[in-house]
N, C-alpha and C positions, 0 to 999 in steps of 0.2 A: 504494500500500500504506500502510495506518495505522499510522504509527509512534507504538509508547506506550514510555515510561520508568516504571519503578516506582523508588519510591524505597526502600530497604531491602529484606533479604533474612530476614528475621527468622521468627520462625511465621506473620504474616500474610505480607507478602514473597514466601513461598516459594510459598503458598497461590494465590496470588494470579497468581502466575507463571505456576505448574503448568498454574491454570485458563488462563491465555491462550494459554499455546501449545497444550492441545486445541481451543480456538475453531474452528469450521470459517471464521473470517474471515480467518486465519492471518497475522495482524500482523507486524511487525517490533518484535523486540521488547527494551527495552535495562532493564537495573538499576544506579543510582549506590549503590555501595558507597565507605566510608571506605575508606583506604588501610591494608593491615596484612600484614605475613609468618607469621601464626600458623598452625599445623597445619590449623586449624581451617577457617582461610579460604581454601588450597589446597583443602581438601577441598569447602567451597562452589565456589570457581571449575571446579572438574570435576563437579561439579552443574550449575551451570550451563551449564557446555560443551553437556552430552548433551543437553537442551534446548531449545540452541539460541539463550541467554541472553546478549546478550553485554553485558557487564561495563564498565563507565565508574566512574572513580575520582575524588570529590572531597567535601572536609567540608562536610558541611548547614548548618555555619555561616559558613561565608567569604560575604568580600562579593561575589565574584564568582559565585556559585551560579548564577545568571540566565542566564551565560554556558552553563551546561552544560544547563539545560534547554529553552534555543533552539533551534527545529528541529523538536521533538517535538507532535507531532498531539494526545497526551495525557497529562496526569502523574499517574501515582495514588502518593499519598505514605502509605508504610504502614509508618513510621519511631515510631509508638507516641510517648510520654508519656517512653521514657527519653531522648527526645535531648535534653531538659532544658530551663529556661523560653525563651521566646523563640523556639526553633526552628522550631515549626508557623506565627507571625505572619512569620518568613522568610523560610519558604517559601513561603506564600504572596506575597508581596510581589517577591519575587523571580519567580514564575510569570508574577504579572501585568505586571512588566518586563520578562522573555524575549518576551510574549504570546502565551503558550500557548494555545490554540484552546479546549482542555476540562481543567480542574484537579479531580482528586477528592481533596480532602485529607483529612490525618487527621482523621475526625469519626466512626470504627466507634466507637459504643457508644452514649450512652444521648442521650436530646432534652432538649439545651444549652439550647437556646430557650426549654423549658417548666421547666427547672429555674432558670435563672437568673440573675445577675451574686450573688456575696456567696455565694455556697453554700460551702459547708467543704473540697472536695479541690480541692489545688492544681494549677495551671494548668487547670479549669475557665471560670474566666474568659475565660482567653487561649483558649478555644474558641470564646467569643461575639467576639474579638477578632478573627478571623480570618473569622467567619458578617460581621461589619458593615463589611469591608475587602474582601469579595467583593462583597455587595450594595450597596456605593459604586461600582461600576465596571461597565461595558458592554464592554471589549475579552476578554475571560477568559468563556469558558462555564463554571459550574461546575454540582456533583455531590455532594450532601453523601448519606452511605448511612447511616443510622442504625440501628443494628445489636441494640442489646441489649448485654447482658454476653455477652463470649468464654465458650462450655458451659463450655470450660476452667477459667478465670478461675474460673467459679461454685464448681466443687470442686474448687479450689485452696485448701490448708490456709490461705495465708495472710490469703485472704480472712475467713477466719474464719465460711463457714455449714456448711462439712462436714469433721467431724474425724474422722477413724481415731482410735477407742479401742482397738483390738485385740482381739483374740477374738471376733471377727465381730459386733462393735459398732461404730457412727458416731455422733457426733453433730452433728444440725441444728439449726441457730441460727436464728432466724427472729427477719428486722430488721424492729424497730417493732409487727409484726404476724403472726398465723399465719397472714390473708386475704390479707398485700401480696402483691401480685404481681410478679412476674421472668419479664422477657423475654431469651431465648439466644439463640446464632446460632455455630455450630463454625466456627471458621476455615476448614477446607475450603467450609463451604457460604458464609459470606464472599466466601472468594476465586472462589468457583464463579459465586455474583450479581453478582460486580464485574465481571467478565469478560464479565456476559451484559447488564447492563445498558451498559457504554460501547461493546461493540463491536456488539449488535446493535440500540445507533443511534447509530452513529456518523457516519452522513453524512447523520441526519432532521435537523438543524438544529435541534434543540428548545429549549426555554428552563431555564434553572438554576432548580434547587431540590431538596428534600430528600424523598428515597427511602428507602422503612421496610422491612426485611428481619427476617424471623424465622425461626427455626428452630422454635420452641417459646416456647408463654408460659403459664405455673403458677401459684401460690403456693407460699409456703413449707411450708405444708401438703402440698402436693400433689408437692411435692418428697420433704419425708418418704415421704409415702405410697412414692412412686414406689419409696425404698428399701426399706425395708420390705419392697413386693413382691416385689424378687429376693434376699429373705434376710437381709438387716440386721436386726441388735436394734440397733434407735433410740431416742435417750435426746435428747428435745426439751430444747430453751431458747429463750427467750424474749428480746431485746434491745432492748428499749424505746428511742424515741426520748430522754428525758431521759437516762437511764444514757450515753447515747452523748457526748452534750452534757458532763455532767460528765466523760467519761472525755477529750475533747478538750481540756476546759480544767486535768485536771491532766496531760494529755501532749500538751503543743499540738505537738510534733514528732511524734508516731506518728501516720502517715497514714492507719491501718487505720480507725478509728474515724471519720474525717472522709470515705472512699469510703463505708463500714458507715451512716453517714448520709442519703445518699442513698435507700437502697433502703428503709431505715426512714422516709423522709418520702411515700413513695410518689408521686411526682411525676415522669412526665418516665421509667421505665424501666422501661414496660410498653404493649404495643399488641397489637391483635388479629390473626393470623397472619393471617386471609382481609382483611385489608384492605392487606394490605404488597401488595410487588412480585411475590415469589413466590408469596404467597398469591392473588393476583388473575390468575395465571397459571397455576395447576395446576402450579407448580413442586414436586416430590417435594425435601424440605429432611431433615433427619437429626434428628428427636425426641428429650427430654432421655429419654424411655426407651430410643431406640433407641444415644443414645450409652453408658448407663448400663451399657448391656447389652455394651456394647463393651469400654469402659473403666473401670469401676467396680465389678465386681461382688465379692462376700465372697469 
């Protein structure tokens, strides 16, 4: 039986989870969680129970991490950007000392590779730190899944392209350009392809490298539009790549402007959905109208 570990329980985490214990390859299957008594985390823990999840306890930054991920057949680490700088070159380094068979680390969201070293949102870097710490090595299979922006994420206020002005008004912000284009991917259908991708090959033997998964890929145009469709009065703007620039260099600590940069340089976070994983498989994924229609309507 294939034993996987996820690391975190978070939005992806859970996602992530969910999907694996429906797999018809019916894993065994464990999640490292930090150690904590809050109401909150009881209430995960009996989530997890009914699932079938079972629960292993220790911080993603000690140095003995290695220890706890020895054993395990796969690790998919879906511990996000808050477990703070350092964390993800760690873990990985730590993966490749347990010698974990097949490592999918955090790398959901946009192509590292094509964007950069020196780009503006912090630990960026430390993404390509962890892409040239993997491809230095032969004992470690890995799995990088490139995902797009979280649907979420996208109309998330504080991302800053879709605001509630109330009275069944929005406004969309379009970085750099009204044409750039934005590539999605809903945490469910994330955790849905991760699932489908390490366990139904899990014992082909195949070689590391980087798996492009989409839900949906638009413009910011076509974003509006999208709203608009189901009702919205939209009131466009426009966020030029220079404005951006100056807006960093008089708040070099607000981080919004330095992610709001990326999608404004159009580089590296956008791909064509029939050329991904799901798309090259007739995989049915959740469309930014069909989340819209879900989750965002007037």
């Amino acid at each position: 039986m294939t034993r996987v570990l996820v690391l975190g329980a978070g939005e992806l985490g859970l996602a992530i989870l969910n999907a694996l214990t429906q797999h018809p390859a019916k894993p065994a299957i464990s999640v490292l969680l930090r150690s904590s008594d809050s109401p909150d985390r009881g209430r995960l823990v009996q989530t997890l129970g009914k699932l079938g999840v079972a629960p292993i306890y220790a911080e993603l930054t000690s140095p003995d991490l290695h220890t706890h991920l020895a054993g395990y057949d796969i690790v998919i680490s879906a511990t996000g950007f808050a477990a703070g700088p350092g964390t993800q070159r760690h873990i990985c380094d730590a993966a490749i000392r347990a010698g974990v068979p097949w490592l999918i680390p955090w790398q959901f969201g946009v192509d590292y590779d094509k964007i950069g070293r020196g780009s503006s949102p912090p630990l960026f870097d430390e993404q390509l730190d962890v892409r040239d710490a993997l491809r230095a090595q032969a004992g470690t299979r890995w799995t990088i899944i490139s995902t797009g922006i979280f649907t979420s994420f996208l109309f998330d206020e504080a991302f800053g392209v879709v605001q509630r002005l109330g009275e069944g008004k929005v406004k969309v912000t379009a970085l750099g350009a009204w044409e750039n284009k934005v590539t999605m991917t809903s945490a469910e259908d994330i955790g849905r392809l991760t699932a489908g991708i390490v366990l139904d090959a899990a014992a082909d033997g195949g070689t590391s490298g980087v798996e492009y998964i989409a839900g949906d890929t638009t413009t910011f145009e076509g974003l509006a539009k999208a709203l608009e469709d189901v009702g919205w009065d939209i009131q466009r703007e426009l966020l030029e790549e220079r404005e951006l620039q100056l807006a960093r260099e008089k708040r070099p600590d607000d981080v919004g402007p330095k992610y709001q940069s990326i999608w404004a340089r159009n580089v590296g976070v956008a791909w064509d959905v029939r050329d991904t994983w799901n798309g090259c498989r007739g995989i049915e994924v959740q469309s930014m109208r069909a989340w819209i229609s879900t989750n965002y309507m007037p």
